[in-house]
N, C-alpha and C positions, 0 to 999 in steps of 0.2 A: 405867887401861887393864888388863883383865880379863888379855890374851896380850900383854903388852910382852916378855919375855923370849921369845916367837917370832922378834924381828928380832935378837939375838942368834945365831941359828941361822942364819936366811935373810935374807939384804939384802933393805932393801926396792924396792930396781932391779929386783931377780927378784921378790920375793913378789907384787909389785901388780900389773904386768902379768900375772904369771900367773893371778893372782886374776882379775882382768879377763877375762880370756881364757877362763876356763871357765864362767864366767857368762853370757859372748857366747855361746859354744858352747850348755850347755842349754838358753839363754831360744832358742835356733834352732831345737836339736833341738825342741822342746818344740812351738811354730810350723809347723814343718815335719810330724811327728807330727800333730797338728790337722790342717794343711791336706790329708794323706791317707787320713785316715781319719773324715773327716764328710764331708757333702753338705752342707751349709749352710756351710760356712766360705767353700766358692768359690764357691757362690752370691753370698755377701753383698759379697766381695772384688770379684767383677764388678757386683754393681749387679743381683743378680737382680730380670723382672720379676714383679712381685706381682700379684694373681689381683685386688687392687682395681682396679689400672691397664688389664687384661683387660677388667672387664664397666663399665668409667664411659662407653660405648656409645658411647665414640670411634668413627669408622670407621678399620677399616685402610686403608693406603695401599696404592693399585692397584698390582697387579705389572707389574714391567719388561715391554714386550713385543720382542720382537727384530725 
């Protein structure tokens, strides 16, 4: 093991979970970051509809009348 002399320093009750914890953190930030700053991430997240589905000459369905 390359850093076995690290758990000498730091237990590993604290080191893992902390280790844990900041990897949760990035891999979020990182996801989060993505989902505001593209247009296709939340498109895709909801199920955008596709321009195939548009012209396959389905008819729309007639609007509600009150």
């Amino acid at each position: 093991m390359i850093y076995g002399k690290m758990w000498t320093v730091v237990k590993p009750t604290v080191g893992i979970p902390l280790f844990l914890g900041a990897v949760a953190i990035g891999s979020f930030s990182v996801h989060l970051a993505l989902l505001n700053n593209t247009t296709w991430v939340k498109a895709f997240l909801e199920g955008g509809k596709s321009a195939k589905g548009a012209a396959s000459g389905a008819p729309a369905a007639p609007a509600a009348q009150k």
